[in-house]
C-alpha positions, -999 to +999 in steps of 0.1 A: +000+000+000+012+032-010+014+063+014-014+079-010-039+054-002-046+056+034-050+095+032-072+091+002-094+067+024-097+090+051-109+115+023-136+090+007-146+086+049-154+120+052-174+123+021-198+090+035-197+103+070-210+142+054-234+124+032-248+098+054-251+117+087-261+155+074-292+168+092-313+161+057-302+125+056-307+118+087-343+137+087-354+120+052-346+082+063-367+093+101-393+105+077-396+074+051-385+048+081-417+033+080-429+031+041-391+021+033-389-004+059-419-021+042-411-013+007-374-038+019-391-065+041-376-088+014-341-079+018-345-082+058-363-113+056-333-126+032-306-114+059-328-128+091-329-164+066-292-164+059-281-153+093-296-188+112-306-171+142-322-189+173-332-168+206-304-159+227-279-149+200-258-114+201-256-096+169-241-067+157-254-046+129-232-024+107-242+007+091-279+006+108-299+037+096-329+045+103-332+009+124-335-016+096-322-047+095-311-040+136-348-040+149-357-072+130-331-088+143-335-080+182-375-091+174-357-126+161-333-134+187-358-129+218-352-113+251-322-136+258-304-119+232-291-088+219-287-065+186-259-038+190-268-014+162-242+007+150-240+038+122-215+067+115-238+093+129-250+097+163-284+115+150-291+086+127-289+059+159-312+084+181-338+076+147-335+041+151-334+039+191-370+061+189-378+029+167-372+006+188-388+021+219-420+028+196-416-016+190-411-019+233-376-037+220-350-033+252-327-062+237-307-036+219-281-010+225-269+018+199-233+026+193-216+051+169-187+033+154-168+028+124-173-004+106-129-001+099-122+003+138-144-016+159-142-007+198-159-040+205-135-069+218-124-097+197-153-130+194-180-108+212-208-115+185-223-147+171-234-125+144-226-099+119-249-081+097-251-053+072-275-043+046-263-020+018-235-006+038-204-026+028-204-004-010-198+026+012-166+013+033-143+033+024-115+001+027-135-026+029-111-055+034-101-038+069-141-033+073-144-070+066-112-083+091-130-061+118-165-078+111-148-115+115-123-103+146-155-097+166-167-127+157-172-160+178-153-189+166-182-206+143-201-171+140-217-160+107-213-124+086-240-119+067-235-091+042-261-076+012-254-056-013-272-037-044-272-057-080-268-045-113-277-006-119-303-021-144-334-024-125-363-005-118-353+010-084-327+029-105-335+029-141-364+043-133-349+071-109-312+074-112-306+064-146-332+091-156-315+115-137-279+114-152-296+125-186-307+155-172-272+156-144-235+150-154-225+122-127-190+118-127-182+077-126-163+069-089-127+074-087-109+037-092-112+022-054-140+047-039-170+038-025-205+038-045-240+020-043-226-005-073-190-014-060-202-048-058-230-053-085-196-080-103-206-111-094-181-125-074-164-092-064-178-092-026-171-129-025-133-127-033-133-093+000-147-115+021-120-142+013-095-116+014-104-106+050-102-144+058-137-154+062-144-197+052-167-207+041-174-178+021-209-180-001-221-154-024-258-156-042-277-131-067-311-128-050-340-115-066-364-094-045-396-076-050-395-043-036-430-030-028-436+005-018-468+011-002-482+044-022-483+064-051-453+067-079-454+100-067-445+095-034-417+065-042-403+099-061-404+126-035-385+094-011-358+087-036-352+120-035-344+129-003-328+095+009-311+090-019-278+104-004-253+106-031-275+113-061-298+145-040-270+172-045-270+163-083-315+169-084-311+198-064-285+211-086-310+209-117-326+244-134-364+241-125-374+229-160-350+203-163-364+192-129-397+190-139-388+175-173-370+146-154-399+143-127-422+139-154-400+109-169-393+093-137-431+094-131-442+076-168-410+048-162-425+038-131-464+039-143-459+002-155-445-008-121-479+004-103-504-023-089-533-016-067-522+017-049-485+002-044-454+007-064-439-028-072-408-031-089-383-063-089-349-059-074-315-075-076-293-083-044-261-096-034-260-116-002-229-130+010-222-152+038-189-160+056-180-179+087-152-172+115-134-206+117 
């Protein structure tokens, strides 16, 4: 590793940690929680599956949000057990500890941690989750060698990432937008939603951090918001981290030009009142031996 590398790390950091913890952020995914939650039962219910947990287990959750997968998993692993829900941002973990009280869950504590630099002690989890967090580490292998040192000895890391950029929950949103935007690709190395849409690339990290047992499977899901087109807009929008600064750049025409698109690519997708549009996932599994 070059002397260039780490500081250029620390750079990409500071770009998730403005992105992912700025007061908008933070106040769209506490607004959406609920409707988004829904809308990714799929890709929970896929992470509770893979993960094999039975009641009494203690699982830490990377990367947390708004609550989601972390409250799920505290419902699934019973009073005996225990979720420790971490995030970049301490705002972001006061959302998803309101959650949790709203749910009467006390099986969970909330910590503000770095997914590279763990402050919990080695083989003090039996579990390790993350959903759609591992694209934005900014050096995921050392992400990845923290996730298994704080494993148990026979513990499972379960880790999901978005698919291809070709389907509906971007095509229809993002994709529109960089005809209207110039969206520079990501710098060679840097984080972004599709750093491990390859098939195979987040199995070969996870190897490289010295998970066995290492298994990596394309899952289709089907993402189901509950409301209009409309309203599946106006949430992209503002949750949508990396891509809002790009809309909100836009001259008001070209905004309502692109609105108007996004709107007609998603009419086909609409069902009864609901938005449902078929996604791709990457879920990979590993095991500390």
């Amino acid at each position: 590793m070059n002397n260039a590398e780490p500081a250029q790390q620390n750079l990409h950091l500071e770009k998730m940690r403005r992105e992912w913890t700025s007061e908008p952020t933070v106040a769209a995914w506490r607004k959406w929680h609920a409707p988004f939650a829904e809308c990714t039962r799929g890709v929970t219910d896929a992470i509770l599956h893979a993960a094999m947990l039975t009641p009494g287990h203690h699982v830490l959750d990377l990367a947390s949000g708004s609550g989601e997968p972390a409250l799920a998993l505290a419902e699934a692993v019973g009073p005996e057990g225990h979720v420790t829900a971490t995030d970049l941002g301490s705002e972001m973990l006061a959302t998803a500890q309101h959650h949790a009280t709203q749910k009467a869950l006390h099986n969970m504590t909330f910590r503000q941690a770095n997914a590279e630099s763990l402050s919990f002690p080695d083989a003090a989890f039996d579990r390790v989750t993350c959903r759609f967090g591992v694209m934005f580490f900014p050096d995921h292998v050392r992400a990845l060698r923290e996730s298994r040192r704080v494993l148990n000895p026979g513990g499972r890391a379960v880790f999901v990432a978005w698919g291809s950029p070709e389907q509906p929950f971007f095509s229809c949103t993002a994709g529109i937008l960089k005809k209207y935007a110039e969206i520079p690709p990501p710098e060679p190395g840097a984080p972004h939603v599709f750093r491990f849409a390859a098939p195979g690339t987040l199995r070969a990290a996870m190897e490289q951090a010295g998970f066995s047992a290492v298994r990596e499977e394309a899952l289709s899901i089907t993402l189901t918001w509950p409301g209009s087109p409309e309203l599946f807009w106006e949430h992209f929008q503002e949750i949508a981290a990396p891509f809002r600064p790009f809309i909100q750049a836009l001259a008001p025409d070209s905004y309502q030009r692109m609105s108007a698109e996004v709107l007609a690519a998603l009419q086909p997708y609409c069902r009864g009142g609901h938005v449902t549009l078929p996604a791709s996932i990457v879920l990979v599994t590993g095991m500390r031996a």
